[in-house]
N, C-alpha and C positions, 0 to 999 in steps of 0.2 A: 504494500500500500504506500501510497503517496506522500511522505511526513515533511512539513514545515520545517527549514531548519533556518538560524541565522549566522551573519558573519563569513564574511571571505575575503579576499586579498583581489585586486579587480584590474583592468586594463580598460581604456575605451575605445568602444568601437560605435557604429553607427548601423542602424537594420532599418528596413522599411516594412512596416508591419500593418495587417487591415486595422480601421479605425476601431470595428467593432472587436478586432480580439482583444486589443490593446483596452477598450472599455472593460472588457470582463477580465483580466488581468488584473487594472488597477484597482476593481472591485473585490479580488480575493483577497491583492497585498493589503489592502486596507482593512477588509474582514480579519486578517491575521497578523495586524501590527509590522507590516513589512515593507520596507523600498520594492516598489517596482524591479528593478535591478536586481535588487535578492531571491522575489518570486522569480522570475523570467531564468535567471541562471539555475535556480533546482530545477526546473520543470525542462530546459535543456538536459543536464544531467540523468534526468530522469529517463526523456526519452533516449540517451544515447547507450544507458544502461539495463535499456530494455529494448534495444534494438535490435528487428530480427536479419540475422546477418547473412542466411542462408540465399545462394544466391536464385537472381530471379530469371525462371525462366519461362515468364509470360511472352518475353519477344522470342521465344524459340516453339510455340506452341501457332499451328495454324487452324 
């Protein structure tokens, strides 16, 4: 499951993100006392650790 955590060491970068995910983003970190920034880097984390890695072979299926 999903756990909130806080604090990290950070670098800037810049993403272009839909208006509305970025609303519901701000609305969780807020629900849970958290920068933006903090939510948005677990919820990477999360999916990159739950990533399925096997590869894809839809372009090989006709």
């Amino acid at each position: 499951m999903f756990k909130i955590q806080k604090g990290y060491n950070t670098v800037s970068k810049t993403f272009r993100l839909p208006i509305e995910l970025v609303d519901d983003l701000e609305a969780l970190a807020y629900k849970n006392n958290l920068s933006l920034n903090q939510l948005i880097i677990q919820c990477l984390n999360y999916a990159i650790d739950n990533l399925d890695d096997s590869p894809d072979n839809s372009s090989e299926k006709k």
